[in-house]
Backbone as numpy.savetxt, mean C-alpha at the origin, in Angstrom:
# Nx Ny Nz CAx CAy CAz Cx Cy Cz
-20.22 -2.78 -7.29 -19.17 -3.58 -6.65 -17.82 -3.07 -7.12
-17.19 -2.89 -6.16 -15.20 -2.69 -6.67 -14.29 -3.05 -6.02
-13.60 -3.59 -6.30 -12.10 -4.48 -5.75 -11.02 -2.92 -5.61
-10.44 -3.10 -4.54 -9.22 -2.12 -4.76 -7.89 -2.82 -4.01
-7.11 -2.61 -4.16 -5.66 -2.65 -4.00 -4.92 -1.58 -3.06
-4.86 -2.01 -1.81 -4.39 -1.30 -0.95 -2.84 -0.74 -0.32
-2.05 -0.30 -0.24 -0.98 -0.40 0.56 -1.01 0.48 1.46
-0.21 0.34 2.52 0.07 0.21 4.01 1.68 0.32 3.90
1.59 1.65 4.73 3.49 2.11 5.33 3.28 2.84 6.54
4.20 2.33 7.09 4.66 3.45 8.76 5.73 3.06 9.12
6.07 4.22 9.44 7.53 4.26 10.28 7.89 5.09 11.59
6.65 5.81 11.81 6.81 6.16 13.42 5.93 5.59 14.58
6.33 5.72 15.21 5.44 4.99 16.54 5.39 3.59 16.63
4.15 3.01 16.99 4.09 1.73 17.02 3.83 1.51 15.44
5.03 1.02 14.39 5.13 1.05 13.54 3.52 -0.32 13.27
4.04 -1.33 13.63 2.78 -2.65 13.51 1.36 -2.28 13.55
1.14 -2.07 14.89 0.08 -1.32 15.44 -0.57 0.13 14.39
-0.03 0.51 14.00 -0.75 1.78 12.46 -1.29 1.14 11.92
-0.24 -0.24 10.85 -0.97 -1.18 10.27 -1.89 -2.07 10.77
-2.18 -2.98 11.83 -2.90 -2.91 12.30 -4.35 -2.26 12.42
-4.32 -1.11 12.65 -5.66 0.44 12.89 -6.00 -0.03 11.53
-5.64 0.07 10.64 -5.73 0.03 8.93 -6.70 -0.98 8.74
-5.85 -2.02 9.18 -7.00 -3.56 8.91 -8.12 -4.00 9.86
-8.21 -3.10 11.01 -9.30 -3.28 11.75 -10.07 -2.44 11.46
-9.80 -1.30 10.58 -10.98 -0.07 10.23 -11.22 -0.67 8.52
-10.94 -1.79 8.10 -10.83 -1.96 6.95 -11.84 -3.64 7.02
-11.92 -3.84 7.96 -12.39 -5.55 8.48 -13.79 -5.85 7.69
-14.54 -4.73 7.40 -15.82 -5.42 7.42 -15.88 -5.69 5.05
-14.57 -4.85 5.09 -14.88 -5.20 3.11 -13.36 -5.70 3.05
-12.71 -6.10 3.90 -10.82 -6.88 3.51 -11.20 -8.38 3.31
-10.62 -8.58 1.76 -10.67 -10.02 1.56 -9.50 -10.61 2.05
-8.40 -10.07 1.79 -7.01 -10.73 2.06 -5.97 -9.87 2.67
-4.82 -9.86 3.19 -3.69 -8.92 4.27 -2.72 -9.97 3.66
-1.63 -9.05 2.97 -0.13 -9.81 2.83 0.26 -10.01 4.21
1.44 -10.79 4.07 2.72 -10.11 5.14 2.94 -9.04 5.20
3.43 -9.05 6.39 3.94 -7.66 6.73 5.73 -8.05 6.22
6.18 -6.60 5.70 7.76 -6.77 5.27 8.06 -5.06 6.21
9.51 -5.34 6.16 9.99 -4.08 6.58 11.33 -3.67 5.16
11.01 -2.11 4.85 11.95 -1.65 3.49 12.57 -0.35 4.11
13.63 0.04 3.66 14.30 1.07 3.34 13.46 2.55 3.29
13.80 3.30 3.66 12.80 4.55 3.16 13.07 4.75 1.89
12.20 5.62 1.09 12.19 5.72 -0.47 12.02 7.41 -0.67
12.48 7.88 -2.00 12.41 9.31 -1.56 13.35 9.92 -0.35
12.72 10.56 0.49 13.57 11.02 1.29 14.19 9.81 2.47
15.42 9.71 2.16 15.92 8.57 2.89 16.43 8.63 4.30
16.25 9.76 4.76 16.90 9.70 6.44 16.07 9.98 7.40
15.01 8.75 7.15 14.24 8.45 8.21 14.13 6.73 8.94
13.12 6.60 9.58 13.29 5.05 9.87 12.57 4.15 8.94
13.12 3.40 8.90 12.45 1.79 7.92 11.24 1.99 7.69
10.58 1.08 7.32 8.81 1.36 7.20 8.73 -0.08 7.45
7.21 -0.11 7.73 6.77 -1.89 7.52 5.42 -1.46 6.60
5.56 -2.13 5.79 5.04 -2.39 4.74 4.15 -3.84 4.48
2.55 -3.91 3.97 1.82 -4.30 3.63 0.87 -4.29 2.73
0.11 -5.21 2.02 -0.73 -4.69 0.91 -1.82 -5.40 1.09
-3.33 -5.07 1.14 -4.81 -5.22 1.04 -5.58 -5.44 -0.10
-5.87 -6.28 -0.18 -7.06 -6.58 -0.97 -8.46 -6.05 -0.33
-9.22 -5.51 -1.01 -10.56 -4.75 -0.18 -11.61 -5.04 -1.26
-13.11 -5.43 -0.84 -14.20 -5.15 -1.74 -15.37 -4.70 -1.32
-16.45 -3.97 -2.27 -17.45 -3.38 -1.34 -18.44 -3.29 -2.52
-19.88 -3.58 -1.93 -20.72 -3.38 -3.29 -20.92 -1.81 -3.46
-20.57 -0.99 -2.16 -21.45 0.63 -2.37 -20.14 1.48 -2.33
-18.89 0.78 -2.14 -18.09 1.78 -2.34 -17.17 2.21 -4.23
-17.01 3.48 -4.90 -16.20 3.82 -5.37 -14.98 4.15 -5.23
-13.94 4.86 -6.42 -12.63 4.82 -6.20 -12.68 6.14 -5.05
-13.36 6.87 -5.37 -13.55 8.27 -4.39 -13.85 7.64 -2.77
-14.46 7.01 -2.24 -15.08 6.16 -1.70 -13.49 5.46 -0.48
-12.98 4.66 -1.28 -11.62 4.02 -1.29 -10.67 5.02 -0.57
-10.73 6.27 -1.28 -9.44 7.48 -0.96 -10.23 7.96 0.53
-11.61 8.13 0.81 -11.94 8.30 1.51 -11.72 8.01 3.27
-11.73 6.59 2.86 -11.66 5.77 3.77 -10.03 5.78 3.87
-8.92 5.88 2.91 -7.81 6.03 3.28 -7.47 7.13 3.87
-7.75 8.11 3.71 -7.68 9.36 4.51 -8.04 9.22 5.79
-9.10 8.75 6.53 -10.31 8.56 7.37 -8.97 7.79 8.63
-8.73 6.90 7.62 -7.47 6.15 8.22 -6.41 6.23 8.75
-5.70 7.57 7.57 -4.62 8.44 8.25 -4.68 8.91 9.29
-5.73 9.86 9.52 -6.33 10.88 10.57 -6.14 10.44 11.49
-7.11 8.80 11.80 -6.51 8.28 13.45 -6.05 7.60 13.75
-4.44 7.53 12.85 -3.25 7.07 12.83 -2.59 8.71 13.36
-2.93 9.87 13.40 -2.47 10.95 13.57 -1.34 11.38 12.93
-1.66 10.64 11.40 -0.32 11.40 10.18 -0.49 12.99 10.05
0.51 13.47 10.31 1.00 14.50 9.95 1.68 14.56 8.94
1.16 15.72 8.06 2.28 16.06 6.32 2.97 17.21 6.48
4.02 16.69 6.87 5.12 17.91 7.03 6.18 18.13 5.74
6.08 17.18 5.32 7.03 17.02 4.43 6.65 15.69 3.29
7.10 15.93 1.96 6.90 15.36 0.87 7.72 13.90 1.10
7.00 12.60 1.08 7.85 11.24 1.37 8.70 11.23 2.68
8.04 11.92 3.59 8.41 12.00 5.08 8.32 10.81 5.95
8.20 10.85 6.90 8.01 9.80 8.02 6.68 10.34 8.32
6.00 8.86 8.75 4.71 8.79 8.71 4.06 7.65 9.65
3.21 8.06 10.32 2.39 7.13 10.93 1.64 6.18 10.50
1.26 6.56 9.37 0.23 5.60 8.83 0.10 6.16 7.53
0.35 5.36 6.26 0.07 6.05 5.08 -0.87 4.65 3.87
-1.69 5.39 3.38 -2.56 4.33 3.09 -3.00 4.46 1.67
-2.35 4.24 0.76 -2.04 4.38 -0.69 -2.90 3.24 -1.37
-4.23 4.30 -2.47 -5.22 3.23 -3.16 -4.48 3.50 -4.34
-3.97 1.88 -4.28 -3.26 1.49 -5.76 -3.98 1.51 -6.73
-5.06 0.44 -6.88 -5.92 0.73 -7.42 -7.33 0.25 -7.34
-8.69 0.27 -8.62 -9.79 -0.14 -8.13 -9.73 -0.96 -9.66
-10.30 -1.63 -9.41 -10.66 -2.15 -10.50 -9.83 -1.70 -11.85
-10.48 -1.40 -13.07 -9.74 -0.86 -14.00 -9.73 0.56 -14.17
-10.30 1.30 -13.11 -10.46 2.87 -12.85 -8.94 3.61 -13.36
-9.16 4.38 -14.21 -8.18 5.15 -14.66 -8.54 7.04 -14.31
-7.68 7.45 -13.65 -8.28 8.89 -12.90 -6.72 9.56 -13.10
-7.20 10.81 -14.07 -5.66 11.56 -13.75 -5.94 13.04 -13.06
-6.72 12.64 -12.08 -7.35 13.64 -11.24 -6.36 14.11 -10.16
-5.62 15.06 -9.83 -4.80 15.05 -8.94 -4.73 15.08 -7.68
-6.30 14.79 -7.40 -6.52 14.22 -6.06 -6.44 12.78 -5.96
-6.50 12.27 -7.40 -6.42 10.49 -7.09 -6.19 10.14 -8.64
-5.14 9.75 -8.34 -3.98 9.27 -9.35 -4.09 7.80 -9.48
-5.10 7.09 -10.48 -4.86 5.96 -10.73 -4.55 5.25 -11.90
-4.02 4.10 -12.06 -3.21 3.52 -10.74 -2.03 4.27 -10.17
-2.05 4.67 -9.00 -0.99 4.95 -7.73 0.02 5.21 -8.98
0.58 6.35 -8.66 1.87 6.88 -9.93 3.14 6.33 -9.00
3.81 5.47 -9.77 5.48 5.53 -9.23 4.85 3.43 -9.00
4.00 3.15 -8.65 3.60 1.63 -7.97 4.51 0.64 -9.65
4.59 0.52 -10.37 5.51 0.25 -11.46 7.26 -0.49 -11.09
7.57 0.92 -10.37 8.39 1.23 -9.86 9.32 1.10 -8.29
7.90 0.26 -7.42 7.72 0.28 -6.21 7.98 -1.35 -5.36
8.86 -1.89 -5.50 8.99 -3.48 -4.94 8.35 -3.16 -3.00
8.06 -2.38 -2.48 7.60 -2.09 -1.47 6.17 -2.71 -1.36
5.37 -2.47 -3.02 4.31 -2.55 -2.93 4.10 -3.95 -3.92
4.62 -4.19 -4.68 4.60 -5.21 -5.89 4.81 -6.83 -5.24
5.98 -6.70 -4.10 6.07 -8.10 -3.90 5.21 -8.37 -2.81
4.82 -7.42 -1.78 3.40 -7.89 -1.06 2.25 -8.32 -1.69
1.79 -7.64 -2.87 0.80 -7.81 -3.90 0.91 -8.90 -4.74
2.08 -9.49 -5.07 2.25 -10.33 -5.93 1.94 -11.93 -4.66
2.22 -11.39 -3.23 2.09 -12.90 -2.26 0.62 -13.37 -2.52
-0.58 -12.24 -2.38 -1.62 -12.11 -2.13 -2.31 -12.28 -3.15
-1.74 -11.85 -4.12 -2.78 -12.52 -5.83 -1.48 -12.57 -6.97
-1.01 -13.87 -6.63 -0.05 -13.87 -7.96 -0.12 -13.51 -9.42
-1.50 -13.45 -9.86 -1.62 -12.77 -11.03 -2.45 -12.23 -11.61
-1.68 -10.68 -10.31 -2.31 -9.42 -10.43 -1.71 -8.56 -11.78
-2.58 -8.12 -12.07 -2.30 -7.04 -13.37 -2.31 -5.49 -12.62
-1.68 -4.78 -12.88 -1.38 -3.22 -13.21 -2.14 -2.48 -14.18
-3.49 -1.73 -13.92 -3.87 -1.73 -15.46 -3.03 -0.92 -16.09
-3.00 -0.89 -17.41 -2.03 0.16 -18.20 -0.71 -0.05 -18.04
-0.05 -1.24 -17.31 1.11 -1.51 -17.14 1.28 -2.90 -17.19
0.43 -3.65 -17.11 0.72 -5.34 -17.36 0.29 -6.04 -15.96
1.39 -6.97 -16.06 1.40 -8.25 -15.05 2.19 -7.45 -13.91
2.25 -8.21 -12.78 3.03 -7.40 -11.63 4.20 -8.39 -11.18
4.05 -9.60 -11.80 5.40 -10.35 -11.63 6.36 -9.87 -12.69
6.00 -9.11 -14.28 6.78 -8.76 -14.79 7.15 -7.85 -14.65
6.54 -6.70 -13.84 6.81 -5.31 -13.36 8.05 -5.82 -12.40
7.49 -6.48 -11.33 9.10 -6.89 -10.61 9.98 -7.65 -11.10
9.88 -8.04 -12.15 10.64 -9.08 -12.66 11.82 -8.37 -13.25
11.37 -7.09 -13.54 12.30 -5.99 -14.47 13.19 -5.32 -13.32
12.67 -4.77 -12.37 13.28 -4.21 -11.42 14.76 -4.56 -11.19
15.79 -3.60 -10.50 16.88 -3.81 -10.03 16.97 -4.74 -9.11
18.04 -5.66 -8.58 17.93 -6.00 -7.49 18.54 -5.50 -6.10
19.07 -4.43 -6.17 18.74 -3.10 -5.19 17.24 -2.49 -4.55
16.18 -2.65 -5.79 15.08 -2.44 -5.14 14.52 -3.60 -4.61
14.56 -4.42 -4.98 14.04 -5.63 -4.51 14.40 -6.44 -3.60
16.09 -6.21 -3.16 16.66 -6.59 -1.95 16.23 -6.02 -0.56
15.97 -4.88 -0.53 15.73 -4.17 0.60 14.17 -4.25 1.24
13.31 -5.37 0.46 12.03 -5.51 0.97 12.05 -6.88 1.33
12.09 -7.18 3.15 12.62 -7.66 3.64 11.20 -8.46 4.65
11.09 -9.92 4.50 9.87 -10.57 4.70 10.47 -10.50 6.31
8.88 -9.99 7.18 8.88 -10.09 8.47 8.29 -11.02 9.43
8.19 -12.69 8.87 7.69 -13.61 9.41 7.14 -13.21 11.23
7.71 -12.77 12.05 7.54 -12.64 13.50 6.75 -11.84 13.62
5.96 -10.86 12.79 4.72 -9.68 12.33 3.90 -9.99 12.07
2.82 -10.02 12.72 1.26 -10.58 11.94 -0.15 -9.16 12.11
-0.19 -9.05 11.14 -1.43 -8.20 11.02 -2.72 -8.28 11.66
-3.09 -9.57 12.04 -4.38 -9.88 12.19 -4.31 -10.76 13.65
């Protein structure tokens, strides 16, 4: 059995609709779907907004390998293209994490490197399980709690958006 921690970004096309594909190819092991928010681009900044979401997922036969799998699987027929490093993207599907899985494998970086750092991903996560831990980093209300409020202003709740 493993719990993982999902996030969800797009910013081209039918931005909703990517997310969306995500949680309907995700339906048969998704316990929970934040809100949907819309943020700022991060990294390379002169692209369009993103809408942003975070997943709770569980599965008795899947691993963290397993997880990346299915996020990839996901990309594909979202038709992301990697043209560029923190680009614009159709569908991008980032395993935060699994359980207490620690991997400094550079195909799968867990937990998600930079998520610390990330109010994109922290305050969706924090709607959906208020007290979620980070392994190797703590609580995730104190992770955002530290944050600027520059990062934290620009993640912007999209009540009129529904995932499901």
């Amino acid at each position: 059995m493993s719990r993982a921690v999902l996030s969800l970004g797009s910013n081209l096309g039918d931005r909703l609709e990517h997310l969306r594909l995500a949680v309907r190819g995700l339906r048969e092991v998704l316990l929970t779907t934040s809100s949907v928010y819309e943020t700022a681009p991060w990294g390379v900044t002169d692209q369009p907004d993103f809408l942003n979401a975070v997943l709770l997922v569980e599965s008795a036969a899947d691993d963290e390998w397993d997880w990346l799998r299915r996020a990839q699987h996901l990309e594909r027929e979202a038709e992301r293209r990697r043209e560029r490093r923190w680009g614009p993207r159709t569908l991008d599907v980032d395993v935060v994490t699994v359980d207490e899985v620690h991997s400094r494998d550079p195909e799968l970086l867990l937990p998600h490197p930079g998520t610390p750092e990330r109010a994109t991903v922290l305050i969706p996560w924090l709607e959906i399980e208020p007290e979620a831990t980070l392994p190797g980093h703590g609580a995730v209300s104190e992770l955002l709690a530290v944050l600027p409020e520059t990062e934290t202003a620009g993640v912007r709740l999209r009540p009129d958006l529904a995932l499901r």
